[in-house]
TORKOL-4160 file (C-alpha; in steps of 0.2 Angstrom, whole numbers, padded with zeros to 4 digits, m for minus):
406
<pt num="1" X="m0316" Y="0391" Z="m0587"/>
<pt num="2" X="m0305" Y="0402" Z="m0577"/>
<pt num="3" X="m0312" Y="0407" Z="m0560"/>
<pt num="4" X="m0309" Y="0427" Z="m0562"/>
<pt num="5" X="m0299" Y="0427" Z="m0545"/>
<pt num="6" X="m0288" Y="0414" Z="m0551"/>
<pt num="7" X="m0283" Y="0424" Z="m0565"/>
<pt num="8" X="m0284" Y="0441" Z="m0558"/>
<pt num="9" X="m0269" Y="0433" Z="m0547"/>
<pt num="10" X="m0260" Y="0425" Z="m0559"/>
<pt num="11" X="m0261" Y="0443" Z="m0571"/>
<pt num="12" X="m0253" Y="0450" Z="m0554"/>
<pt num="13" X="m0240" Y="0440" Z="m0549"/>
<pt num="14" X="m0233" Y="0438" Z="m0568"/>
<pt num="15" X="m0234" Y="0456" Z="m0568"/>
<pt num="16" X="m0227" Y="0456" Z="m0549"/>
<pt num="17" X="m0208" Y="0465" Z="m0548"/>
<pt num="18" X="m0207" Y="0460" Z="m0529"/>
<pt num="19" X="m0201" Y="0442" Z="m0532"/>
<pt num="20" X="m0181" Y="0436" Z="m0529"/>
<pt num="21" X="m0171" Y="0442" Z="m0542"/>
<pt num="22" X="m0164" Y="0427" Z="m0548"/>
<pt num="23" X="m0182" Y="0420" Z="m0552"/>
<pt num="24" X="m0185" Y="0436" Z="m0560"/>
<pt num="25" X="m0169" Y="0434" Z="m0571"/>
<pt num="26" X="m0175" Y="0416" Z="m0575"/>
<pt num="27" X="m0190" Y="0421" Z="m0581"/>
<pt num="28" X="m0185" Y="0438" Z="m0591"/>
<pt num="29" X="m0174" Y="0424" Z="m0601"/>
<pt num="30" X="m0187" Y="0411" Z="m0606"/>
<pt num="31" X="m0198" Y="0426" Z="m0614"/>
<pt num="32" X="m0181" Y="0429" Z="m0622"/>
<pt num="33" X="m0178" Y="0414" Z="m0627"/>
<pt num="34" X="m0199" Y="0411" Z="m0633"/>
<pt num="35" X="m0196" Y="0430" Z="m0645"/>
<pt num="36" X="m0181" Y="0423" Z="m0652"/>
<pt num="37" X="m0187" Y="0405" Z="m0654"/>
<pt num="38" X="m0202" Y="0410" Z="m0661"/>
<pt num="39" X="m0195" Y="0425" Z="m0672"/>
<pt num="40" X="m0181" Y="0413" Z="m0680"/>
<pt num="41" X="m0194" Y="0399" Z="m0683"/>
<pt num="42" X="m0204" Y="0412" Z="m0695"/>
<pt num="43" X="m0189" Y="0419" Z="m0704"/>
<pt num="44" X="m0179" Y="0402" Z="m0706"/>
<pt num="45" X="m0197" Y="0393" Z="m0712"/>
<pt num="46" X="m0202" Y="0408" Z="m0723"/>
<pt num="47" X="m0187" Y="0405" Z="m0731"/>
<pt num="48" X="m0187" Y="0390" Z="m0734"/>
<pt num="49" X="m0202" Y="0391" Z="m0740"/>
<pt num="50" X="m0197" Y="0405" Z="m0752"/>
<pt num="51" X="m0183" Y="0394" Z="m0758"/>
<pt num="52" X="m0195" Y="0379" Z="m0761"/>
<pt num="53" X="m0207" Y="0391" Z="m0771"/>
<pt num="54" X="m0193" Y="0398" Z="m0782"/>
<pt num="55" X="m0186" Y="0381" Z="m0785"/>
<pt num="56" X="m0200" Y="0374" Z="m0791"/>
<pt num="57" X="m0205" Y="0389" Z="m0801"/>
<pt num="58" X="m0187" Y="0387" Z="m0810"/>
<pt num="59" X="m0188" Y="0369" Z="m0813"/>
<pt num="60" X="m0205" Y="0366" Z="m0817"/>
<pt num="61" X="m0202" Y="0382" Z="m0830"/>
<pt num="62" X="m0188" Y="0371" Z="m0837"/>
<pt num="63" X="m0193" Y="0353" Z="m0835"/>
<pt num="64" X="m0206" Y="0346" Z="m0844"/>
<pt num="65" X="m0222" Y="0341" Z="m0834"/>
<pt num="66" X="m0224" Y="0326" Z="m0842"/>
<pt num="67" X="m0209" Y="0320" Z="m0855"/>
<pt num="68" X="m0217" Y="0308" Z="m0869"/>
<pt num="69" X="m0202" Y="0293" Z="m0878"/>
<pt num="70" X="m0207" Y="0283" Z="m0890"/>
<pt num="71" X="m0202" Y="0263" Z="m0889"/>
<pt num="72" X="m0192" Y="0264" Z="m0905"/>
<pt num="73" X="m0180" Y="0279" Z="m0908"/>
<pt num="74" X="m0186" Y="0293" Z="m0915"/>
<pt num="75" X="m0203" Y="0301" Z="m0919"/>
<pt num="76" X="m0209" Y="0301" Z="m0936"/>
<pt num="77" X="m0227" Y="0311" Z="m0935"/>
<pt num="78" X="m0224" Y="0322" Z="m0921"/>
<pt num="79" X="m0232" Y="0335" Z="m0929"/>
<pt num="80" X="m0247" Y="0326" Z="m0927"/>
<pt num="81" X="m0244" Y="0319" Z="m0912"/>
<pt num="82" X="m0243" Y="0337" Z="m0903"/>
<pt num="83" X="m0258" Y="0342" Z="m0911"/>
<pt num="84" X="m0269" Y="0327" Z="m0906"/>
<pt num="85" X="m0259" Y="0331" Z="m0886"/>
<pt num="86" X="m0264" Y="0348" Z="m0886"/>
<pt num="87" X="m0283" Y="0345" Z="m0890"/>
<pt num="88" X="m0282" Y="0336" Z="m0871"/>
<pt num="89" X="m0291" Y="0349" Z="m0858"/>
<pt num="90" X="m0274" Y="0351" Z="m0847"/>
<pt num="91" X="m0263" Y="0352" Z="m0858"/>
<pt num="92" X="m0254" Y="0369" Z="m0864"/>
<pt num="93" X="m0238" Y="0366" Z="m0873"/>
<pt num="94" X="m0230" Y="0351" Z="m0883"/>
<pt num="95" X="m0214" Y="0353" Z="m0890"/>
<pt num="96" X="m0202" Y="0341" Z="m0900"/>
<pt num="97" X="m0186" Y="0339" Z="m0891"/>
<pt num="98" X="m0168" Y="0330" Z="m0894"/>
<pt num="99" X="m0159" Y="0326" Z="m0878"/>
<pt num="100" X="m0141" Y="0319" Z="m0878"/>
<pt num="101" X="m0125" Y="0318" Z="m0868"/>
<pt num="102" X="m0110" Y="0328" Z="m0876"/>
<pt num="103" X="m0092" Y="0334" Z="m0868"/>
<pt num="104" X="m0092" Y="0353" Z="m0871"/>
<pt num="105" X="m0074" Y="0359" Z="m0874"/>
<pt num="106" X="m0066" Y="0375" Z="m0876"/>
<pt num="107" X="m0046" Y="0382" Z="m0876"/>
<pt num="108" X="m0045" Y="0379" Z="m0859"/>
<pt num="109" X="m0058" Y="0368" Z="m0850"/>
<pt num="110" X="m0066" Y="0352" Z="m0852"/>
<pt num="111" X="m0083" Y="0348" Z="m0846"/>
<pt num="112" X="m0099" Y="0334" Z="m0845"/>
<pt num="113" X="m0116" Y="0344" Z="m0851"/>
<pt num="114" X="m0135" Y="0337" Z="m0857"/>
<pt num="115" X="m0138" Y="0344" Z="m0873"/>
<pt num="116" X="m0157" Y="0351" Z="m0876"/>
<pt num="117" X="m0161" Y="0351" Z="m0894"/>
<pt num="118" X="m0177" Y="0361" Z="m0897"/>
<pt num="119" X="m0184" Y="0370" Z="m0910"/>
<pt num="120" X="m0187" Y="0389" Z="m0904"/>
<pt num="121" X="m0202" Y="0393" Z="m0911"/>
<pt num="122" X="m0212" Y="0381" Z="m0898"/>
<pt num="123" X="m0200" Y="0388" Z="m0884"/>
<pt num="124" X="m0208" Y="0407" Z="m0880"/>
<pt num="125" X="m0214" Y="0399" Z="m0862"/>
<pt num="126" X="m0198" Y="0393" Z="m0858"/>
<pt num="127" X="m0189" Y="0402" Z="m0843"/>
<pt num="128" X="m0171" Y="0402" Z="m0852"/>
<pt num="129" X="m0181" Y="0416" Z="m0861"/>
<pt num="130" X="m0181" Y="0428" Z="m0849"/>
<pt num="131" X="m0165" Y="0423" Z="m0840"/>
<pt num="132" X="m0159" Y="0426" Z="m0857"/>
<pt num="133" X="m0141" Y="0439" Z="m0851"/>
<pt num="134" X="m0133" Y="0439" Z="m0868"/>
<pt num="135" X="m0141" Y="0436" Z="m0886"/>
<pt num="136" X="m0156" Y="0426" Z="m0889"/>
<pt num="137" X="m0162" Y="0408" Z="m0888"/>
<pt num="138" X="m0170" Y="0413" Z="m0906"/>
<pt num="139" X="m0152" Y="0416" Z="m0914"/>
<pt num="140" X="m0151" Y="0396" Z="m0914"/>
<pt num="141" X="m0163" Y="0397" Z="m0929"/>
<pt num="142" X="m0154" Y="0410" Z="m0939"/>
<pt num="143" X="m0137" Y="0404" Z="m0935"/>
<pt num="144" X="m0130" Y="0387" Z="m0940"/>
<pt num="145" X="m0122" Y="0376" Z="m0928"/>
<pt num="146" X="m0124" Y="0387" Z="m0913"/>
<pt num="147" X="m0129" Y="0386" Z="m0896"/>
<pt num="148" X="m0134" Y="0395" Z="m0877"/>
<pt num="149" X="m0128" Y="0389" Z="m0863"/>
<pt num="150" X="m0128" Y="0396" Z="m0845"/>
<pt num="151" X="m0116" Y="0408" Z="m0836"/>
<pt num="152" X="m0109" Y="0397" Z="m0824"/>
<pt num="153" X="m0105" Y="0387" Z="m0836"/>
<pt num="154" X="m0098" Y="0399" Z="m0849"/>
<pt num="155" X="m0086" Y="0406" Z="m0833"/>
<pt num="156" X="m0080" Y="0387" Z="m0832"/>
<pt num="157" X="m0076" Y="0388" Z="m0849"/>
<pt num="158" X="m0071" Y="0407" Z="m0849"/>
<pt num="159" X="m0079" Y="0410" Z="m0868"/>
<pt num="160" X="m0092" Y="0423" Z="m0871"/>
<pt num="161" X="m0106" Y="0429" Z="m0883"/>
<pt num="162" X="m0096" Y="0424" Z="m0903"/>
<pt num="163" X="m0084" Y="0410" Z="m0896"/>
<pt num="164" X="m0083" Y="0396" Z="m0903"/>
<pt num="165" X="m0084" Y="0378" Z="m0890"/>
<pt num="166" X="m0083" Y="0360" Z="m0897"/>
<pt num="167" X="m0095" Y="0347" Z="m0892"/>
<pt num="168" X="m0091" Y="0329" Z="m0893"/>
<pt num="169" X="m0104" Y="0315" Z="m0893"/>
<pt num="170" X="m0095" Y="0300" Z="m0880"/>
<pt num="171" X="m0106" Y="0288" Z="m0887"/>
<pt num="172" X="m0109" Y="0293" Z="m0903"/>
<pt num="173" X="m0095" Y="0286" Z="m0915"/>
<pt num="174" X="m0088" Y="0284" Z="m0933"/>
<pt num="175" X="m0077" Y="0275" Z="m0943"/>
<pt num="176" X="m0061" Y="0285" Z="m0951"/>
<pt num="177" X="m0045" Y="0280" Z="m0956"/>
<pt num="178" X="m0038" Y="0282" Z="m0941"/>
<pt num="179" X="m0050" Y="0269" Z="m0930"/>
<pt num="180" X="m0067" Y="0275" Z="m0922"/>
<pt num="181" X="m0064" Y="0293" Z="m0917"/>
<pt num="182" X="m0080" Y="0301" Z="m0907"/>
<pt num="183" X="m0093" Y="0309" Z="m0915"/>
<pt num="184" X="m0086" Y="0329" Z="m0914"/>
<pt num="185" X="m0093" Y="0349" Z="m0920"/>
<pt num="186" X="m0089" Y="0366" Z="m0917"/>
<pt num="187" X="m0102" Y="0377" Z="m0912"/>
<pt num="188" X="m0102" Y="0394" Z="m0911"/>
<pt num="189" X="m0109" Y="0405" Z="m0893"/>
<pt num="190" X="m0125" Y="0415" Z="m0897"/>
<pt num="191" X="m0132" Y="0417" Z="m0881"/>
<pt num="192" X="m0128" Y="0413" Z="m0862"/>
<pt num="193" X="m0142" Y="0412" Z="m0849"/>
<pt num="194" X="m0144" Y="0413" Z="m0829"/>
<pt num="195" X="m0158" Y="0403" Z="m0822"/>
<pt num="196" X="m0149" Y="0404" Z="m0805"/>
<pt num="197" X="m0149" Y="0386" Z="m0804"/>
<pt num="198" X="m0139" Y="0371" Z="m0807"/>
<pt num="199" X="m0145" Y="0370" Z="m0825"/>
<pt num="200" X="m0132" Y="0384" Z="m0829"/>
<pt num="201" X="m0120" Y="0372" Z="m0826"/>
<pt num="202" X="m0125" Y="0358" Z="m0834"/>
<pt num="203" X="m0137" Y="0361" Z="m0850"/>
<pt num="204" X="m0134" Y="0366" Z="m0867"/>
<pt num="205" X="m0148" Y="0371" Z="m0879"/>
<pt num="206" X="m0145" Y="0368" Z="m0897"/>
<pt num="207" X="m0156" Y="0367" Z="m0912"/>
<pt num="208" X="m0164" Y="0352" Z="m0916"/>
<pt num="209" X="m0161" Y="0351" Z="m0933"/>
<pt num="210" X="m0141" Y="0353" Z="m0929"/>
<pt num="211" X="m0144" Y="0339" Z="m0916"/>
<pt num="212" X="m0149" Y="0329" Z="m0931"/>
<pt num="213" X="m0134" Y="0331" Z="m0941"/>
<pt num="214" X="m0124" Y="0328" Z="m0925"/>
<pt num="215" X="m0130" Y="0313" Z="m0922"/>
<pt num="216" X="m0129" Y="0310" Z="m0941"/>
<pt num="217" X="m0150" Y="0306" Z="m0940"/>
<pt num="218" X="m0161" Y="0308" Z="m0956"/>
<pt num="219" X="m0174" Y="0320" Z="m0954"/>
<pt num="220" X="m0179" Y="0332" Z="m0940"/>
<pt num="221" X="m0172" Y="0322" Z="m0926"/>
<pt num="222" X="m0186" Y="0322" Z="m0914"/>
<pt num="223" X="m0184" Y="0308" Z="m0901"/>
<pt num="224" X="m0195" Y="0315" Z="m0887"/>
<pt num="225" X="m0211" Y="0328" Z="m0885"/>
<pt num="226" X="m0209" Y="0338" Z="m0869"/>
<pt num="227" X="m0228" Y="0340" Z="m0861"/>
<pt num="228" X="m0234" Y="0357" Z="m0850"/>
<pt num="229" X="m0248" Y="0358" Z="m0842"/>
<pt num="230" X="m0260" Y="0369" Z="m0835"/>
<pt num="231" X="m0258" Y="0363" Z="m0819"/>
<pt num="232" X="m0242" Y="0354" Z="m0815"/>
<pt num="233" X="m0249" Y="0344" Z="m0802"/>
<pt num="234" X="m0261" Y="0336" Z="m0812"/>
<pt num="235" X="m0248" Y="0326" Z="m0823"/>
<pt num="236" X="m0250" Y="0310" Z="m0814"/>
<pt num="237" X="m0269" Y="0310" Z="m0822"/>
<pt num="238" X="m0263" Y="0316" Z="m0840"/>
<pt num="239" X="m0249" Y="0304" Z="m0841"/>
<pt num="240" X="m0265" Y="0289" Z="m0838"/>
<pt num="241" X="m0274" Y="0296" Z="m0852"/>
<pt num="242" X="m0261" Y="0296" Z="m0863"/>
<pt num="243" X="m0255" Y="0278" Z="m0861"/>
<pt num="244" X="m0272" Y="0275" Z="m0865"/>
<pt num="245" X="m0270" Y="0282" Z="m0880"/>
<pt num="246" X="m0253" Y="0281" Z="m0885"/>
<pt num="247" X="m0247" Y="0261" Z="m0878"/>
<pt num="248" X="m0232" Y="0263" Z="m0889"/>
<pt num="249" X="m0224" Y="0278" Z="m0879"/>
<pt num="250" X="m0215" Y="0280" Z="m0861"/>
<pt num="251" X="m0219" Y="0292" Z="m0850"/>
<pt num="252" X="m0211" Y="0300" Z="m0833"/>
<pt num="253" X="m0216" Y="0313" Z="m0825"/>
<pt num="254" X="m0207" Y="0328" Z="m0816"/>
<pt num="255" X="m0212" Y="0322" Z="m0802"/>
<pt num="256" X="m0202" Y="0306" Z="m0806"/>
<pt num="257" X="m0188" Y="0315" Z="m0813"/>
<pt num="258" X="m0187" Y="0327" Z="m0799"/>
<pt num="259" X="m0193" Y="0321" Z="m0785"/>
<pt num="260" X="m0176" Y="0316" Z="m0777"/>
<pt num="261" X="m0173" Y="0335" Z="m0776"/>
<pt num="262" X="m0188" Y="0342" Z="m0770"/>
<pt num="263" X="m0189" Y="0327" Z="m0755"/>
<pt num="264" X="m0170" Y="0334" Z="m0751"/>
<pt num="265" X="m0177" Y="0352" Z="m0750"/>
<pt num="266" X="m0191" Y="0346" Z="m0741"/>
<pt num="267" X="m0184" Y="0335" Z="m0728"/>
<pt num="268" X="m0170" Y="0350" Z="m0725"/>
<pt num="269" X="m0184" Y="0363" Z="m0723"/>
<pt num="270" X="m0192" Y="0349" Z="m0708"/>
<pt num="271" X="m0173" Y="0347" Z="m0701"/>
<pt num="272" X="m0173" Y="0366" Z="m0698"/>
<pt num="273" X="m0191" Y="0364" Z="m0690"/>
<pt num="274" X="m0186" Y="0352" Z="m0679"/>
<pt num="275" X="m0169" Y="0361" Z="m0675"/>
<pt num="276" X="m0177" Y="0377" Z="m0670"/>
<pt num="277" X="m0192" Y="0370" Z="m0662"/>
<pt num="278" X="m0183" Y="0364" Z="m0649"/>
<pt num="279" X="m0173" Y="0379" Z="m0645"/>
<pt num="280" X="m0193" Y="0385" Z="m0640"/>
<pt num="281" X="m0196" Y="0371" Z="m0632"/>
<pt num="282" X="m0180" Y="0373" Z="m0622"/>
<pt num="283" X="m0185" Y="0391" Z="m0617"/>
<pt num="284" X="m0205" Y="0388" Z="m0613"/>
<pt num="285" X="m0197" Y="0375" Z="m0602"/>
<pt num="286" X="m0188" Y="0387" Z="m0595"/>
<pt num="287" X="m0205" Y="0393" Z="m0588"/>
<pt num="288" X="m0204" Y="0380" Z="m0576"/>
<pt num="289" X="m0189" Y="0382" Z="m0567"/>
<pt num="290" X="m0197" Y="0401" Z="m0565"/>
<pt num="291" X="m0214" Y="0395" Z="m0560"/>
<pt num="292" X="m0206" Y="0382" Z="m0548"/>
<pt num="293" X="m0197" Y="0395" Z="m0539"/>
<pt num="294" X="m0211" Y="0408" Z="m0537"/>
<pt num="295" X="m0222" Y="0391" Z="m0530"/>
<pt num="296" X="m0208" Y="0390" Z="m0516"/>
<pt num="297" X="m0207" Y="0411" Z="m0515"/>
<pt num="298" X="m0227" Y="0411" Z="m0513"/>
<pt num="299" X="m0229" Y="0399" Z="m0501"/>
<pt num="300" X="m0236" Y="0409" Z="m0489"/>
<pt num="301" X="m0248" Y="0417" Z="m0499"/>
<pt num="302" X="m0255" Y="0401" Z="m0505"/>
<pt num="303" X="m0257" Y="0393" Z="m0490"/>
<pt num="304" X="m0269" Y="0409" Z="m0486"/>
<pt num="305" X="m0279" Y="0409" Z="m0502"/>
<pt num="306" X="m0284" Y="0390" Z="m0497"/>
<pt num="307" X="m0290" Y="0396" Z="m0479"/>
<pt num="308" X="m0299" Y="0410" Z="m0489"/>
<pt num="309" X="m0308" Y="0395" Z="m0496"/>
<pt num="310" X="m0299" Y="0395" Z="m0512"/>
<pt num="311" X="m0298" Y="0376" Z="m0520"/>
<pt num="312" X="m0283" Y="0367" Z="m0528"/>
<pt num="313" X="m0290" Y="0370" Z="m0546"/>
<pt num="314" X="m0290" Y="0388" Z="m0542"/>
<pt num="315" X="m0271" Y="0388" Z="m0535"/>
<pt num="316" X="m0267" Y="0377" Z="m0551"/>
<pt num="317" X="m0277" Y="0392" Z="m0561"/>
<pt num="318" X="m0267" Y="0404" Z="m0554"/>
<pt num="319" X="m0249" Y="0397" Z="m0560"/>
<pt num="320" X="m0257" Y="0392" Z="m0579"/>
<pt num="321" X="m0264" Y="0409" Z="m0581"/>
<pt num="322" X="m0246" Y="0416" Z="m0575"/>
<pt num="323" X="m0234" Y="0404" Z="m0586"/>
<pt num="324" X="m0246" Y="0405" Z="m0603"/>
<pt num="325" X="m0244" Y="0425" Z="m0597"/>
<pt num="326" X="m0225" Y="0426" Z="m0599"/>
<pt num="327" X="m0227" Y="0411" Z="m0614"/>
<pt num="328" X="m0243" Y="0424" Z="m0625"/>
<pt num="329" X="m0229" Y="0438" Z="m0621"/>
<pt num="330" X="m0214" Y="0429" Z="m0628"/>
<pt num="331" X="m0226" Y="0422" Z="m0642"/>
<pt num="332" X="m0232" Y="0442" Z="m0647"/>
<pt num="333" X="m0217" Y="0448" Z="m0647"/>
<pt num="334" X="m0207" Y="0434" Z="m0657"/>
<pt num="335" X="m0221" Y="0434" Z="m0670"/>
<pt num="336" X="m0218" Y="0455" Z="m0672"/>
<pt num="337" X="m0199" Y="0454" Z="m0672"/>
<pt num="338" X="m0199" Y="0437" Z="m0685"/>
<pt num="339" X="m0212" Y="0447" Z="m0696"/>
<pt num="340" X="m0203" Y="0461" Z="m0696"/>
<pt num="341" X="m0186" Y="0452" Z="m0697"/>
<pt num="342" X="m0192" Y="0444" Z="m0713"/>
<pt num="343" X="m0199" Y="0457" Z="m0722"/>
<pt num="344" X="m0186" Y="0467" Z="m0720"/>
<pt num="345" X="m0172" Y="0450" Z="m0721"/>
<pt num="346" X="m0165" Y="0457" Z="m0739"/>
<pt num="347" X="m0164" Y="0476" Z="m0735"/>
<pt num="348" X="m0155" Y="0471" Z="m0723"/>
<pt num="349" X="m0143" Y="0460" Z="m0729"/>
<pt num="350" X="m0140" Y="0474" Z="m0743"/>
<pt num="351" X="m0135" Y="0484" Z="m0727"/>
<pt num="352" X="m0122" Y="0474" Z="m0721"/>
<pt num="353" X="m0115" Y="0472" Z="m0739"/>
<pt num="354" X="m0119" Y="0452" Z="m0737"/>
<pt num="355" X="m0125" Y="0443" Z="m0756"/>
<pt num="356" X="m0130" Y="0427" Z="m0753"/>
<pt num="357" X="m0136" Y="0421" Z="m0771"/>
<pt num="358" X="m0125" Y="0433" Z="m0783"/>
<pt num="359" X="m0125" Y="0450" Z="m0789"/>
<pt num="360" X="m0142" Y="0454" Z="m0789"/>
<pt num="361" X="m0153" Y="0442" Z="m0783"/>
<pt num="362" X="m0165" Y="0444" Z="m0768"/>
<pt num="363" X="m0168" Y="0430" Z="m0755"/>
<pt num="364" X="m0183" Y="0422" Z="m0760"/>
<pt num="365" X="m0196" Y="0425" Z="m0745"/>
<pt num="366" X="m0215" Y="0417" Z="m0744"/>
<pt num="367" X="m0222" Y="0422" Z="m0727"/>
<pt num="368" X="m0237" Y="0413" Z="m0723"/>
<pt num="369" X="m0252" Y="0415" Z="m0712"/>
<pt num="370" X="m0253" Y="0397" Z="m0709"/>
<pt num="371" X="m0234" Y="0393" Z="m0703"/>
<pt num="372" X="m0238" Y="0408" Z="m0691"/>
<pt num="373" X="m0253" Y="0401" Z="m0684"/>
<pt num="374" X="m0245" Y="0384" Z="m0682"/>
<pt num="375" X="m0226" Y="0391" Z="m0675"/>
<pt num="376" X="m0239" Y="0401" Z="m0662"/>
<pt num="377" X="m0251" Y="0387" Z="m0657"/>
<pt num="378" X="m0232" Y="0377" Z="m0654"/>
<pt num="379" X="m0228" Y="0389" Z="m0644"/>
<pt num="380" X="m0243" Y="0391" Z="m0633"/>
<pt num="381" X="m0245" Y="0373" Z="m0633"/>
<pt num="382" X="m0226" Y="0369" Z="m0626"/>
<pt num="383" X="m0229" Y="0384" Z="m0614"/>
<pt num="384" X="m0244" Y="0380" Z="m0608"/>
<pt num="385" X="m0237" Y="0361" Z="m0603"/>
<pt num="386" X="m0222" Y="0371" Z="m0595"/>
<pt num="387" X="m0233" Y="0377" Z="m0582"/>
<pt num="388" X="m0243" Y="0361" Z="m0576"/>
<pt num="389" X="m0228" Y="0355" Z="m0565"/>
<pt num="390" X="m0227" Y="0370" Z="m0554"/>
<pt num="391" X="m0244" Y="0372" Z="m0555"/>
<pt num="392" X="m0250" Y="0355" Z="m0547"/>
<pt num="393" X="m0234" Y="0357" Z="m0535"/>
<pt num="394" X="m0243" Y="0374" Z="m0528"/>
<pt num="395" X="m0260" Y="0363" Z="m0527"/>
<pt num="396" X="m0251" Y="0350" Z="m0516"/>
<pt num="397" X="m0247" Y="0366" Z="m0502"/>
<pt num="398" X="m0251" Y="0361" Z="m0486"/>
<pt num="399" X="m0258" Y="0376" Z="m0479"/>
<pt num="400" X="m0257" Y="0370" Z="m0461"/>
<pt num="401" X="m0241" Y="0365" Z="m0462"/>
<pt num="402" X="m0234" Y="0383" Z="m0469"/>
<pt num="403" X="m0244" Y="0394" Z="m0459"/>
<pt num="404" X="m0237" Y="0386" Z="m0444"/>
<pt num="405" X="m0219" Y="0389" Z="m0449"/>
<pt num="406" X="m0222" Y="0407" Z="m0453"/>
């Protein structure tokens, strides 16, 4: 433990105004540089962390949690199937799906999109729901050889809510007198959707009984069963049952399918870590150039605490207890100022007329206790390290040596 003296001292020379200016100066910028270390740690991170959260929220909303394929093409008892699936104790939703690549064209753009066929009736937990901005991803029931597709997309193509867009199938082909021509339909708009992702770019939901006839397949057309669980995270276990049960189907989970992007978002949200770590661990260090100049400035009054009787542990007390000082103080205030800073981010951005994400969408923002306590016990860690060069410096004083040059 701390000897009281030691810290008493240490308290009074980090509360001391009768040092040299310049050390004063050095050591008024590393609490500086700790509060805005430690304050842009916790916004950038609780961003981060917001985005992550919101991501996933999108996708896993979107994306099937488990996405079931039979061997041979198409399912023939699906019905059946999805009952069986959804007698499972994790499993929630099952819904027949169609999935095919298509060239979406209108009069003046050309683009590459996935075509989703689905039947709406099992759809009423999807997200394109309630990111639904014109129409209703019901109309595709009601209206033959329509589709939805996303706003981004539907500004690429400049169409709206009653155009009409053509979709070609690349790989889908038929004989006419004219050679093989690819397989082609017009389809009329009946609704456009923002998810805020890149899914509004790219996807195209259709009903699955017109992906049948586009593909010029018998039947319903159901080539997949898309799987939602309880808990997502739990797909993994699901997907061993089922090829337990089911040795005739594939399987993949969103994991598998996803995973390339939430590793990216991951090893970016680490990146920034690291990045703004060391702009703390540049600034606690800065601790030691301070501490180093108060040993030299104190030299005197060192060498007359060791006549006093004081040992070296105590002189080495002394400068810990007065760097993790100025470290706690930059540490306090940076952890007010970050919290603060991002709970307030997207008020204040909304002041200074910035819109990061589009009209009308907040910053998403998860502040969390544990990132706090980690970013603070960094700090105080990288701080208290700071001080142990300058203290064992003033521990090495000669007092004999000072005194008599005084």
């Amino acid at each position: 433990m701390f000897q009281p003296v030691s810290v008493y001292i240490g308290l009074r020379y980090s509360r001391s105004s009768n040092g040299k200016g310049f050390v004063s100066f050095i050591t008024f910028f590393s609490i500086i540089g700790i509060v805005l270390g430690v304050a842009s740690l916790i916004t950038v991170v609780s961003v981060m962390d917001g985005l992550e959260r919101e991501q996933k929220r999108r996708v896993l909303g979107l994306v099937p949690h488990v996405l079931m394929s039979p061997q041979q093409t198409h399912i023939n008892n699906w019905r059946d199937l999805q009952r069986d699936i959804l007698a499972l104790p994790d499993v929630s939703q099952v819904t027949p799906f169609q999935q095919s690549e298509a060239l979406i064209q209108s009069k003046t753009a050309l683009q590459g999109v996935l075509v989703h066929g689905i039947m709406p009736e099992f759809e009423q937990h999807n997200i394109i729901n309630s990111a639904m901005e014109y129409g209703q991803l019901a109309s595709l029931d009601t209206t033959p050889f329509s589709l939805v597709l996303g706003q981004t997309l539907a500004q690429k193509l400049k169409v709206s809510l009653g155009d009409v867009v053509r979709l070609t199938l690349p790989n889908k082909t038929l004989f006419t007198p004219m050679g093989r021509v690819p397989v082609q339909r017009t389809f009329t708009i009946v609704g456009i959707f923002n998810v805020g992702s890149q899914v509004d770019e790219t996807m195209v939901f259709i009903a699955i009984k017109d992906g049948a006839k586009l593909h010029r397949k018998k039947g319903d057309g159901v080539n997949q069963l898309r799987l939602y669980l309880d808990d997502a995270f739990k797909a993994p276990q699901v997907i061993v049952q089922l090829s337990l049960k089911y040795p005739d189907f594939n399987f993949v989970s969103w994991q598998e399918s996803q995973g390339a992007l939430f590793a990216a978002v991951s090893m970016e949200k680490n990146m920034m870590w690291l990045m703004l770590s060391l702009i703390v661990a540049v600034a606690a260090f800065n601790i030691v150039s301070a501490l180093v100049m108060v040993v030299i400035d104190k030299q005197g009054e060192i060498s007359i605490l060791q006549t006093l009787g004081l040992d070296r542990s105590g002189i080495v007390k002394i400068f810990i207890t007065q760097g993790l000082t100025n470290g706690i103080l930059g540490v306090i205030l940076g952890v007010t100022l970050g919290v603060i800073l991002t709970l307030n981010l997207n008020h204040l951005f909304s002041l200074l007329g910035v819109n990061l994400l589009g009209a009308g969408q907040k910053l998403p923002i998860a502040l969390d206790v544990v990132n706090i306590l980690v970013i603070v016990a960094s700090a105080l860690t990288m701080s208290f390290l700071a001080t142990l060069y300058p203290a064992y410096r003033a521990a090495q004083t000669q007092p004999a040596e000072v005194l008599r040059n005084e």
